[in-house]
LOMIZA-381232 format. One record per residue (C-alpha): z, x, y; residue in three letters. Coordinates in nm, 2 decimals. Each point is the difference from the previous one (the first is absolute). Layout:
residues N
     c3     c1     c2 res
      Z      X      Y ALA
...
end
This chain:
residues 63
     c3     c1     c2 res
   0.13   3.74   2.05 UNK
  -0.25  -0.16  -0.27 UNK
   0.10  -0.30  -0.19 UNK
   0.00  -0.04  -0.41 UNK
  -0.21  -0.29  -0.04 UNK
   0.24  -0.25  -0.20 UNK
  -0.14  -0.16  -0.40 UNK
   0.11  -0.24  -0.26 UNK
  -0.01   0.07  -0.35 UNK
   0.02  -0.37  -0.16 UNK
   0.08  -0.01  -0.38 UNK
  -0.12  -0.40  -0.02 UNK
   0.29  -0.09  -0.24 UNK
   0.02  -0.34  -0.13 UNK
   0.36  -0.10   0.04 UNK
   0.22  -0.22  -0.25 UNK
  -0.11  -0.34  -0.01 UNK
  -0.30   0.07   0.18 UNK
  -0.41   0.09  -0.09 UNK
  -0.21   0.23   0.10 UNK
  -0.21  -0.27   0.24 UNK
   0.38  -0.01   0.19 UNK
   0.03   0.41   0.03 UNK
  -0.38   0.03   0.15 UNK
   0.11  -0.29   0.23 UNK
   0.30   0.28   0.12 UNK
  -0.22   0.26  -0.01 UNK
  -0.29  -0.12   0.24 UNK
   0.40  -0.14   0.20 UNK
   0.10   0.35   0.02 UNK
  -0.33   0.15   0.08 UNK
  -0.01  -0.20   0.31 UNK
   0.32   0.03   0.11 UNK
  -0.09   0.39  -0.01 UNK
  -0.30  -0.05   0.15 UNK
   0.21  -0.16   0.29 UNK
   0.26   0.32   0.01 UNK
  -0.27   0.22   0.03 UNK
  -0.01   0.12  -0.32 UNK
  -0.34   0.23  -0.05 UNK
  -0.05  -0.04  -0.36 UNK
   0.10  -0.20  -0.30 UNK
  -0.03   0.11  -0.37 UNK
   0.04  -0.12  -0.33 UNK
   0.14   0.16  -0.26 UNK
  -0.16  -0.02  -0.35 UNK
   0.16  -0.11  -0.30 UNK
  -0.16  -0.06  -0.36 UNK
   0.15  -0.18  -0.24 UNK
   0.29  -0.14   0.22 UNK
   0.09  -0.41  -0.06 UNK
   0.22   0.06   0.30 UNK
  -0.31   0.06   0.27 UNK
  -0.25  -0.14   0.12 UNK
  -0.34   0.18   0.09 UNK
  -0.35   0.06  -0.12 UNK
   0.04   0.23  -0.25 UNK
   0.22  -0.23  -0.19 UNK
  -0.29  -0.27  -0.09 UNK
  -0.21   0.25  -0.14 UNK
   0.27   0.19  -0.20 UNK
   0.14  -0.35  -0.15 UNK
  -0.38  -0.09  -0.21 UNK
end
């Protein structure tokens, strides 16, 4: 029997009260926990123009 390897799909959201130096902090958190449970890959989801997220693509959309 062959095994689907397992993934997280992190959105980065900044939650109330919080900043987006706080929901990296979770993020790189999370990753390692996965990293831990064997997870075999971890991706970010992209989204421009969104206060609510944290992530690359926001400082260059925000100029």
């Amino acid at each position: 029997m062959s095994t689907t390897p397992l993934a997280v799909l992190d959105l980065v959201p900044i939650s109330s009260g919080s900043n987006a130096t706080e929901a990296l902090r979770n993020t790189i958190d999370l990753a390692r926990q996965a990293e831990r449970l064997g997870y075999a890959r971890y991706w970010f989801a992209e989204h421009h123009l969104n206060p609510g997220v944290a992530g690359t693509s926001r400082r260059c959309c925000w100029r």
